[in-house]
C-alpha positions as CSV (number, residue, x, y, z in Angstrom):
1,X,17.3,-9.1,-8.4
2,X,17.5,-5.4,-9.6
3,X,14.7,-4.3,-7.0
4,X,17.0,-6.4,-4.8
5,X,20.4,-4.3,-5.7
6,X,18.4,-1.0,-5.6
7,X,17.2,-1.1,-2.5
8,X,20.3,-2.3,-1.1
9,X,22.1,0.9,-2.8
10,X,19.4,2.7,-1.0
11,X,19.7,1.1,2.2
12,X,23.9,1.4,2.3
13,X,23.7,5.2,1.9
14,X,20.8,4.9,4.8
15,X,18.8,6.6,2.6
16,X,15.1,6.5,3.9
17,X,12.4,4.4,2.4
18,X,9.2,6.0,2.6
19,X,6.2,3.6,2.8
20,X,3.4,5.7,2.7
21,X,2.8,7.9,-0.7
22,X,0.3,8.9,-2.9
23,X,-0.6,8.7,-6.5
24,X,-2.9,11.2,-8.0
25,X,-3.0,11.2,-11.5
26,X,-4.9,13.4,-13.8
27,X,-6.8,10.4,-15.3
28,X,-8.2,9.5,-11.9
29,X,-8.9,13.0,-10.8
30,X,-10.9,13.1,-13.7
31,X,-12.8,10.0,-13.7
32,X,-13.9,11.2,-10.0
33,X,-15.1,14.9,-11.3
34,X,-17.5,12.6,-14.1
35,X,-18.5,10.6,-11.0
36,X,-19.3,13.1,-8.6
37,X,-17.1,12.2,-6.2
38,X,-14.3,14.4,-6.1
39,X,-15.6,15.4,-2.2
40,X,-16.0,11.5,-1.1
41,X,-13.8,11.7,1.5
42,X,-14.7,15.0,2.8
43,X,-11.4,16.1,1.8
44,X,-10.4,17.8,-1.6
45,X,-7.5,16.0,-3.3
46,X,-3.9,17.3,-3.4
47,X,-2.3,18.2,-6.5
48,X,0.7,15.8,-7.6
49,X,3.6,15.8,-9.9
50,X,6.6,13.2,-9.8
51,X,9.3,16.4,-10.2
52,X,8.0,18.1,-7.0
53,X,7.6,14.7,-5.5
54,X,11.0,13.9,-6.2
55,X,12.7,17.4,-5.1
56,X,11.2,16.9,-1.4
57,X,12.3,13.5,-1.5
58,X,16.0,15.1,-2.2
59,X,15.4,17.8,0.1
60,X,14.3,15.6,3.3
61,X,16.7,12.7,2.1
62,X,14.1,10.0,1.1
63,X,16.1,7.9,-1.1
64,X,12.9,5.7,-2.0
65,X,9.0,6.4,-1.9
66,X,6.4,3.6,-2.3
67,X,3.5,5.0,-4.3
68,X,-0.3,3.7,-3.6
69,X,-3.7,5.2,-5.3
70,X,-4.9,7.4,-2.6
71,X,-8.7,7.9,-1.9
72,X,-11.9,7.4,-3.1
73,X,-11.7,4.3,-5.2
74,X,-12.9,4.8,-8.7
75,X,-15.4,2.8,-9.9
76,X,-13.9,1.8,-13.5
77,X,-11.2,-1.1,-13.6
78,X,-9.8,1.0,-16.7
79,X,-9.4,3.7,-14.2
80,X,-7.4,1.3,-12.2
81,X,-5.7,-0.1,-14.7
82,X,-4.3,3.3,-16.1
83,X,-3.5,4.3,-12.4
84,X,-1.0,0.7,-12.3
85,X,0.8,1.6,-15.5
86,X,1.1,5.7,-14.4
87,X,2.8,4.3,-11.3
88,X,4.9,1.6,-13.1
89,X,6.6,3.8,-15.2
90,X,7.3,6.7,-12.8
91,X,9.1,3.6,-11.3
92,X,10.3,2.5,-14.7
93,X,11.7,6.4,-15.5
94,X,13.3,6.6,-11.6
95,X,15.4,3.2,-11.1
96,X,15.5,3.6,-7.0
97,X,13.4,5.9,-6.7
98,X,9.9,4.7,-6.7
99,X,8.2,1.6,-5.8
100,X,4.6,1.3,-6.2
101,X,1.9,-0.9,-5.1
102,X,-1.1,-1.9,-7.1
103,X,-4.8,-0.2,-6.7
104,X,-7.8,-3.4,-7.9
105,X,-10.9,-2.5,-9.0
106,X,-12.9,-4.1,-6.1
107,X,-15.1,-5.0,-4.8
108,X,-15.6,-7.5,-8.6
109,X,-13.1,-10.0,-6.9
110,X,-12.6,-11.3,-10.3
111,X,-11.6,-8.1,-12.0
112,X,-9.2,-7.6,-8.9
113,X,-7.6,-11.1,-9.4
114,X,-6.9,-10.1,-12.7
115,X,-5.5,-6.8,-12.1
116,X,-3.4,-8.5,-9.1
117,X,-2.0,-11.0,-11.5
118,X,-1.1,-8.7,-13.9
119,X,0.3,-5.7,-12.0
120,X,2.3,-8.0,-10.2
121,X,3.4,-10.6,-12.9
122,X,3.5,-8.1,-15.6
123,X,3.9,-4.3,-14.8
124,X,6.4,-5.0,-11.9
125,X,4.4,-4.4,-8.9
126,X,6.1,-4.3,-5.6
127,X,2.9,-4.8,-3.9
128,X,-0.7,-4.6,-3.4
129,X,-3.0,-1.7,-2.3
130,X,-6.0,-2.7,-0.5
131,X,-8.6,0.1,0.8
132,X,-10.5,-1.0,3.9
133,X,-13.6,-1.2,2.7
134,X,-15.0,-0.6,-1.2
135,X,-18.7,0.3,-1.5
136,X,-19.2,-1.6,2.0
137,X,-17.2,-4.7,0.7
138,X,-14.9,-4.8,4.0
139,X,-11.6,-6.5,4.2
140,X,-12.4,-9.8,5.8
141,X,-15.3,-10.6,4.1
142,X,-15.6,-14.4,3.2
143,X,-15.8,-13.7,-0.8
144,X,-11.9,-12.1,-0.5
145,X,-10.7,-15.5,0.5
146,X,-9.5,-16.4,-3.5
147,X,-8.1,-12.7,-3.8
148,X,-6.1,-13.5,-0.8
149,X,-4.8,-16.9,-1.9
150,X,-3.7,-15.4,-5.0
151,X,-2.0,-12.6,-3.0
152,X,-0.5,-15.7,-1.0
153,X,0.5,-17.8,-3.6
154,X,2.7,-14.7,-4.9
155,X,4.0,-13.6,-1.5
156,X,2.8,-9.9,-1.3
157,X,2.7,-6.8,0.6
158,X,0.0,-5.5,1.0
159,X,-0.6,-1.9,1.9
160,X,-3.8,-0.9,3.6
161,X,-5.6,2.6,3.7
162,X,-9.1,4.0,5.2
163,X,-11.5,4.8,3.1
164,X,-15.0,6.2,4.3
165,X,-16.6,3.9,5.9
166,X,-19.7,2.8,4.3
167,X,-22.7,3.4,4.6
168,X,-21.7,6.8,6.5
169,X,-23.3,9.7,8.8
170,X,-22.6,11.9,6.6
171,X,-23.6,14.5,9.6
172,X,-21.2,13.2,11.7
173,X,-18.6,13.2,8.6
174,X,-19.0,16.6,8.3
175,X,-18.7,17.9,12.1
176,X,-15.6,15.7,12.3
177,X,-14.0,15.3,8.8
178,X,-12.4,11.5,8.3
179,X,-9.4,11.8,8.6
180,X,-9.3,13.5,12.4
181,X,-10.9,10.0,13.6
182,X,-12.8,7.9,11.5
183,X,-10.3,6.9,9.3
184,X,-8.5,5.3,12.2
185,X,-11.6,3.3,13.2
186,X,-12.2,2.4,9.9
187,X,-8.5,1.2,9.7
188,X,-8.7,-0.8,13.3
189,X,-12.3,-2.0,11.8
190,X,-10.8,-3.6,8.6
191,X,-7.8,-5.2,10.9
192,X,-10.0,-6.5,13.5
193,X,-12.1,-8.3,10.8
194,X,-9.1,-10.0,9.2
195,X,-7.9,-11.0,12.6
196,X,-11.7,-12.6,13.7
197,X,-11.5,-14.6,10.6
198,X,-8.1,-15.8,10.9
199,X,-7.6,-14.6,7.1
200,X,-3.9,-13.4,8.0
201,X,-3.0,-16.9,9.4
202,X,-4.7,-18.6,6.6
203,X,-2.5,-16.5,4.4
204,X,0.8,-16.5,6.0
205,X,2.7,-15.5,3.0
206,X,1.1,-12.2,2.8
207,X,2.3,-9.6,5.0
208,X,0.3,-6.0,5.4
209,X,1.1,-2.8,6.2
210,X,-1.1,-0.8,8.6
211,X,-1.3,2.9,8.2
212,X,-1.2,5.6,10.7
213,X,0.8,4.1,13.4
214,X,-1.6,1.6,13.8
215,X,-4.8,3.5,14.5
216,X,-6.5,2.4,17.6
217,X,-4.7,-1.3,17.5
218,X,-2.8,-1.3,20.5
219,X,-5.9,-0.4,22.9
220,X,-8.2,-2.7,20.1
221,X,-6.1,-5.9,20.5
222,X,-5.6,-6.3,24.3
223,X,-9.8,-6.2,24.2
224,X,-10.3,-8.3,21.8
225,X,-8.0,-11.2,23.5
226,X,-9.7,-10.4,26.6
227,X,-12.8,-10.7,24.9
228,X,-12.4,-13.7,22.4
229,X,-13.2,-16.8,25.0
230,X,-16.5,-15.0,25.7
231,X,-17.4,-14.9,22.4
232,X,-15.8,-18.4,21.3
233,X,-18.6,-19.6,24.8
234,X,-21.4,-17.9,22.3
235,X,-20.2,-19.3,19.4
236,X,-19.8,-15.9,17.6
237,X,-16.6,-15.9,16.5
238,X,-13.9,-19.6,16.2
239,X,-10.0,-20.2,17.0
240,X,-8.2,-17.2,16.4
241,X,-4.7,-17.3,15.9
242,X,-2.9,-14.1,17.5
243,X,0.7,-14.9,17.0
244,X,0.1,-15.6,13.1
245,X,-2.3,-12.5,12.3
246,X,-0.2,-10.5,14.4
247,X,3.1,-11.6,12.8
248,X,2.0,-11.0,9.5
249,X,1.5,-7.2,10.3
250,X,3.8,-4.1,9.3
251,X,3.0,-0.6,10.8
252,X,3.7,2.9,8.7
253,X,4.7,5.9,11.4
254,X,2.4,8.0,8.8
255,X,0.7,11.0,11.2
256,X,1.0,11.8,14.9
257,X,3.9,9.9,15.8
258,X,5.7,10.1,18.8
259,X,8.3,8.5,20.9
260,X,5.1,7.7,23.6
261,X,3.1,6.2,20.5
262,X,5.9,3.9,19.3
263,X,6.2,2.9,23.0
264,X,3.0,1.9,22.5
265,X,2.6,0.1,19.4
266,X,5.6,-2.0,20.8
267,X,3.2,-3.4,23.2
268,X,1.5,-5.6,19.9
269,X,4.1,-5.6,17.4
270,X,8.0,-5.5,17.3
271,X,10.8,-2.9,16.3
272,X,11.3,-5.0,13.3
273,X,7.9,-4.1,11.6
274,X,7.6,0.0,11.8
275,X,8.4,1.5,9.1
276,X,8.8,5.3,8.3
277,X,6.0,7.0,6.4
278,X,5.2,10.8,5.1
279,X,1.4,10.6,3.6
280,X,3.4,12.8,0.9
281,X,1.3,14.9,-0.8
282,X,-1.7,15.6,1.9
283,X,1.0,17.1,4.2
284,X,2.8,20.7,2.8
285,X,6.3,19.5,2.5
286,X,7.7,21.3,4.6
287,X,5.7,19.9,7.5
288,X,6.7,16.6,6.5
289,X,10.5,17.6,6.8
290,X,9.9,19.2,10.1
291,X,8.0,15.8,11.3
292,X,11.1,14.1,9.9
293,X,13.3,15.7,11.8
294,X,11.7,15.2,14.8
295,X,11.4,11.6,14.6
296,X,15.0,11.4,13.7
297,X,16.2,13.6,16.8
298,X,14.0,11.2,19.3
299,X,15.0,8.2,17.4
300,X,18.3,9.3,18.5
301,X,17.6,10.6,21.8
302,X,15.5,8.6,23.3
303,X,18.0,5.6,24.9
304,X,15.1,2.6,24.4
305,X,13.9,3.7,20.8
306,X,17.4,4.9,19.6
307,X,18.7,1.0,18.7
308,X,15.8,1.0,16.6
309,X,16.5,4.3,14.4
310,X,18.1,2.7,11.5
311,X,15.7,-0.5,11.4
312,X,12.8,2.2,11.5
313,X,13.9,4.6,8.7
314,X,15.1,2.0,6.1
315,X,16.4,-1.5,7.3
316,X,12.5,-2.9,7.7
317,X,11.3,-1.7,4.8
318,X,14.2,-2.8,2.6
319,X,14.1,-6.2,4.2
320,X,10.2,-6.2,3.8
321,X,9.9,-5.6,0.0
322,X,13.2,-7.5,-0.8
């Protein structure tokens, strides 16, 4: 009920809701420095306070920010643990401001039940964070089945981000760093393998939010329809259900969007499930306010996309994590 009236305070003063943020705290910068993997994405990690957080938030007129652990997953569930509780009381300090969703130490699927039962029973989660793959453990995969029931049985969102794919060219990794293209493939990768295995229609109550505007999903999808009776013929992959693993999907407008990109997503999905995201703090601010702008001036401008302005900045996301 009171995430219910917040957002609804949020959405009346169409204030945006912001479905794509990150959490860096100093506990988990650290545990990556003792690990050696402060570099694992090929990409040094941006510095992060709530206060700055909150004054660009003001400044671009974000009334709500969803926060998720960003990149590399640490390998301790205390780690994890002490990420949930940083995020649930920068919620708990900002009524209306913040909601979060929940990083689990995969890929031990019991130590992630655990920390999905508790974040979300307990701390006040507004979701789940799922990276696309963890140590090679992809989304998909057979032995995530009971993770996803459980994530079922409660009804969650689930937010998705790349991670490096694993195992990696590190040579190619470094001529092209991650997040210019792999991290889109990684995202269609970890996608297409929920889709093959029919895990979103198994588990209709969870709905997921794809990052990126989709990555390479609406040139992926038409291929893989086109493809599927060929490989049902050769028995490599069963029944797929499109409508229900397509249905359950949400996309974040996070990076290179664009009236001809929306256009495009439209093709698989409908204006009901984009959602506005920033990637707040790998972009400078200001950039971010300057991208915001944009997409409010074409979301205005452009006659097809402009009855779809509102439902884009807040109206989807408030009616999704209602």
């Amino acid at each position: 009920m009171v995430l219910s009236l917040l957002l609804a305070g949020a959405a009346s003063a169409q204030g945006i809701i912001d479905v794509h943020s990150h959490i860096i705290t100093p506990e988990y910068v650290s545990a990556l420095e003792r690990e050696g993997r402060l570099m694992d994405e090929g990409f040094p990690l941006p510095g992060y306070d709530v206060q700055t957080h909150l004054k660009w938030m003001d400044e671009a007129g974000i009334a709500t920010s969803v926060l998720t652990l960003a990149a590399p997953q640490p390998t301790s569930a205390d780690v994890v643990r002490k990420a949930n509780e940083a995020a649930a009381q920068i919620k708990k300090s900002h009524p209306g401001r913040f909601l979060f969703c929940a990083a689990l130490p995969l890929p031990d699927v019991d130590a992630a039940i655990r920390e999905a039962t508790y974040t979300l029973d307990t701390l006040g989660a507004d979701g789940i964070k799922l990276a696309t793959n963890v140590g090679g453990q992809y989304l998909g995969a057979p032995e995530l089945d009971t993770l996803f029931a459980v994530l079922h049985e409660r009804k969650a969102v689930v937010i998705l981000h790349p991670h490096r794919p694993e195992p990696v060219n590190r040579e190619v990794m470094a001529q092209t760093p991650l997040a210019m293209q792999e991290y889109l493939s990684e995202t269609t990768r970890a996608v297409a393998n929920m889709i093959s295995r029919n895990v979103l229609a198994r588990y209709r109550d969870v709905k997921v939010v794809v990052p990126h505007c989709g990555a390479y999903l609406p040139l992926a999808v038409p291929r893989m329809k086109s493809l599927t009776p060929v490989m049902q013929a050769n028995k490599l992959v069963g029944d797929i259900d499109w409508e229900a693993n397509l249905g359950a999907l949400y996309y974040d407008l996070a990076g290179a969007h664009s009236p001809e990109v929306i256009r495009m997503m439209l093709t698989i999905t409908t204006p009901e499930h984009l959602l506005y995201g920033s990637d707040y703090p790998y972009v400078a601010p200001e950039v971010l306010t300057q991208s915001l702008q944009r997409m409010k001036h074409y979301l205005t401008t452009e006659p097809d996309l402009a009855p779809f302005r509102k439902m884009i900045l807040y109206k989807n996301a408030h009616q999704l994590f209602n």
